[in-house]
C-alpha positions, 0 to 999 in steps of 0.5 A: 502556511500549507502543511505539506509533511508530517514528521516521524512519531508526531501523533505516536501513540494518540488516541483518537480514532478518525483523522483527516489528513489534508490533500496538501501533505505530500510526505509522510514519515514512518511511525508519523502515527505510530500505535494510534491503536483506536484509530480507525478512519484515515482521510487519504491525503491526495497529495500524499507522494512519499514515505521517508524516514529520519535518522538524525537530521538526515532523510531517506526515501522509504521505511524505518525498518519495518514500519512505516506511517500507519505502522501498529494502528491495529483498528485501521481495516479498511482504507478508502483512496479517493478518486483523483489520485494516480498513484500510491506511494513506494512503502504506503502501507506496508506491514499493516497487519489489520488492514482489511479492505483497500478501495481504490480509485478508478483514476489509479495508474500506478501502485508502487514498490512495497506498497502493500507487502505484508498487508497479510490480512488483505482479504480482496483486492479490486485492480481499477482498469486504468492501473498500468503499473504494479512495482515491486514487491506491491503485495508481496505476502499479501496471504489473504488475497483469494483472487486477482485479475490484472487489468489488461493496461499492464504488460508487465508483472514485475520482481515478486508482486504476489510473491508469498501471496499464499492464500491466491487460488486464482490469478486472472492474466491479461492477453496484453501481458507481455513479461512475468519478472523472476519471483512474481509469484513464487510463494503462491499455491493457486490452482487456476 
């Protein structure tokens, strides 16, 4: 058997401090590691396609309230997203208040909705030149981010993207940008 999903609370609160997630799952629950507190290194599943919550024995697409799969591990700063993957999955990250530092692949094409909103200690974020969609919401409060160049495949910044990304001094547009959505950066105190 391939493990393909990990349930919500299934490593509540453990403490070890590195996991490896096999490529093979593709679904991730919230609180699936739920105040893991001293976990510190996440193997990023390659596979890893959803986000969903379970209320009983019914499944939804998304996050349980504000948490989501990695919600209250306050030791995990920096995630590494390995080369191959294309996108990053709607609610990824979000709420994740320790989290650092995001590396992401050159292969990336697209960042969804709320992925990282609230990540309020993000410090910098290097855009991969093949992105060409950034949903939603993706780093909504992201208030730690200093800087952001867009790259040029994406014509399009959509609903509240930097919303409330306080700390933006500069935002470096592409000429390729054809649409700013309502609230893309409303919130924000750049300078440039």
């Amino acid at each position: 058997a391939t493990l393909t999903t990990i349930h919500p609370s299934a490593f509540s609160g453990c403490l070890f401090e590195e996991l490896d997630i096999p490529d093979s799952v593709t679904k991730l629950a919230a609180d699936a590691f739920y105040n893991c507190t001293k976990l510190s290194t996440v193997g990023y599943p390659a596979g890893w396609t959803e986000c969903y919550c379970q209320i009983g024995d019914e499944y939804y697409d998304g996050y349980s309230g504000n948490r989501t799969p990695f919600y209250g591990c306050t030791s995990l700063k920096e995630i590494t997203v390995d080369e191959g993957v294309t996108s990053i999955p709607k609610y990824a990250f979000r709420n994740m208040t320790s989290l650092e530092t995001i590396n992401l692949p050159e292969s990336l094409i697209t960042i969804s909705a709320y992925a990282f909103d609230g990540c309020t200690a993000l410090k910098a974020i290097e855009l991969p030149e093949a992105l060409s969609s950034i949903e939603n919401y993706a780093f909504r409060g992201c208030s730690g981010i200093k800087e952001i160049t867009v790259p040029e495949k994406v014509t399009v910044i959509n609903w509240g993207v930097f919303s409330n990304c306080t700390g933006l001094a500069e935002v470096n547009l592409p000429a390729t940008l054809t649409t700013i959505h309502p609230s893309a950066f409303s919130g924000c105190l750049f300078e440039e």
